[in-house]
N, C-alpha and C positions, 0 to 999 in steps of 0.2 A: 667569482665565477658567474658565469650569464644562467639567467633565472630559466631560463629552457631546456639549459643543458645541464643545471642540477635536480629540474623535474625528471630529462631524460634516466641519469643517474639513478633517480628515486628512484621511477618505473624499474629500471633494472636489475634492482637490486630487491625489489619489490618480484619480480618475475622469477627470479633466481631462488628466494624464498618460497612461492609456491612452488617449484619446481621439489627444490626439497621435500616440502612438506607433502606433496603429493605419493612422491617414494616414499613417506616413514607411511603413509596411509594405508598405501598397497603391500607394505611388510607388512602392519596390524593385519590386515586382511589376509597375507598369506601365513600368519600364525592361526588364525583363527581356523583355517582350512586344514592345518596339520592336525588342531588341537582336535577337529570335530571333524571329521569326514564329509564331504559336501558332495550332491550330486551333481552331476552336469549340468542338470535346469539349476540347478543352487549358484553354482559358479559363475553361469552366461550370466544369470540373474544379478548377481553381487557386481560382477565386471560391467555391464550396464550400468548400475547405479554410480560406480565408480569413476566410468569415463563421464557420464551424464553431471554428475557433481563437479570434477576435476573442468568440463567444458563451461559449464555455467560463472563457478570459480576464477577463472581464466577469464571471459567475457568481462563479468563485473569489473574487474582488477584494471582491464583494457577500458573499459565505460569510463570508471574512476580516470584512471588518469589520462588517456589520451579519446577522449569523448569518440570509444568505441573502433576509432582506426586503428588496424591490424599493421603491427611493426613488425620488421622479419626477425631484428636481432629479440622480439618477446618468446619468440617461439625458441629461438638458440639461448637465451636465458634462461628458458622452465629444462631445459635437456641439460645446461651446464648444473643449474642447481639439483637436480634428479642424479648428473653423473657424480657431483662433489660428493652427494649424500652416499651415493653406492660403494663411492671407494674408501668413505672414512666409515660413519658409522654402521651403512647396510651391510656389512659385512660379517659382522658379531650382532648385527640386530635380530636377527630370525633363530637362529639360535640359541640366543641365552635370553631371549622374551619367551620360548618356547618352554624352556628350563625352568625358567621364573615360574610359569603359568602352570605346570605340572607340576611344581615343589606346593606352590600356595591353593593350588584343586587338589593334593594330593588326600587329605581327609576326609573329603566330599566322594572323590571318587574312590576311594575305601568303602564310607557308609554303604555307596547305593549298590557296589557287586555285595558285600555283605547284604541286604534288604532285597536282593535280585535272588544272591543265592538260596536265601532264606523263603522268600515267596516259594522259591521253585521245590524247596523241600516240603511247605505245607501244601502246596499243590498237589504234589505226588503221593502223601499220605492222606489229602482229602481224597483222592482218586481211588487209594488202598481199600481205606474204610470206607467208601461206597459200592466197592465194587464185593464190599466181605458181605455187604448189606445184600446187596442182589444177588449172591452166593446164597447165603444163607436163607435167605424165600424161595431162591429154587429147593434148595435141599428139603426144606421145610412143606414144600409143595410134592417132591419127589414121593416123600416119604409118606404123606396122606396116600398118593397113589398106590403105594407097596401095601401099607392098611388095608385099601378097599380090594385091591387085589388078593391079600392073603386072606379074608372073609369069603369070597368067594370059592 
């Protein structure tokens, strides 16, 4: 085979690969969104980083091998490899990483409602007995008045 056209090959199997790995990327990402609720500045934010990364990625890969010149089938390469990945494994990915990740935090996220709910019950009893406290010097206060009034 001519040394061109098994570079070409490389590259494209090479592009095909980040193409995949790009999509298993933005699954991790879109597990991590389900796991934890993200705001909208959170998400632009992540999805910026994500394309910023995924472009730079992509650049390098085109620098490496074809000293930076932009090939059309690179581009049909990262979409073949992103489509392969979505019909075989992105399809049970998001899902049972999701499962995974809620069976193995599921301890963790026990302890901290336990230690959540539990702050919030010494909260409410610190609030009781303070508020018995400033109860109690009114009364205690009332009651000198009732004194100096029945002297009278």
């Amino acid at each position: 085979m001519n040394r061109e056209i098994a570079g070409d090959v490389r590259f494209f199997l090479a592009v095909v690969a980040l193409g995949a790995a790009a999509a298993l990327f933005y699954d991790l990402l879109r597990v991590w969104r389900r796991f934890r609720r993200q705001s909208l500045f959170m998400v632009s934010l992540q999805d910026f980083v994500y394309w910023f990364l995924l472009g730079l990625a992509g650049f390098s890969l085109m620098y490496y091998y074809n000293a930076g010149t932009l090939r059309f089938f690179a581009i049909g390469g990262i979409c073949l490899g992103a489509y392969l990945y979505m019909i075989t494994f992105g399809r049970f990915f998001v899902k049972y990483c999701l499962k995974l990740v809620m069976f193995f935090t599921l301890p963790l996220r026990k302890g901290l409602l336990f230690l959540q709910k539990r702050g919030k019950l010494i909260k409410r009893t610190w609030r009781t007995v303070r508020e018995q406290k400033h109860y109690g010097r009114m009364d205690a206060l009332a009651a000198k008045k009732r004194k100096k009034k029945d002297r009278t």
